[in-house]
Steps between C-alpha positions, in 0.01 A plus 500: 500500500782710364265831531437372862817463629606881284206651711584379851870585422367903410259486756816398804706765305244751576481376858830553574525818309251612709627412857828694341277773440341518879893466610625801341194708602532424867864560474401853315260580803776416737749742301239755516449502891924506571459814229219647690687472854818588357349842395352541796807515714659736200240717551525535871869497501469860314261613731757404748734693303284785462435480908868544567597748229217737668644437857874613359591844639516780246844623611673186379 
């Protein structure tokens, strides 16, 4: 019985180790899209930049 009761205890362990697991990767997938966009608008705030640095008169 003692073996019994060890194995069901490992095998709920595992179980909740696991949902842990699928936790942290969807929160890793989530971190990776806010990364993504958050590069994005980097990247076309220096094309931005680059826009208006072009359009600056060469006098100044």
């Amino acid at each position: 019985m003692d073996t019994k009761r060890r194995l069901k205890r490992a095998l709920s362990a595992i179980d909740d180790a696991m949902s842990t697991l699928r936790r942290a990767r969807s929160k890793v997938e989530e971190g990776r899209s806010d990364i993504s966009r958050a590069l994005n608008e980097l990247d076309d705030a220096e094309t931005n930049i680059r826009k208006a640095i072009r359009e600056l008169p060469d006098n100044i």
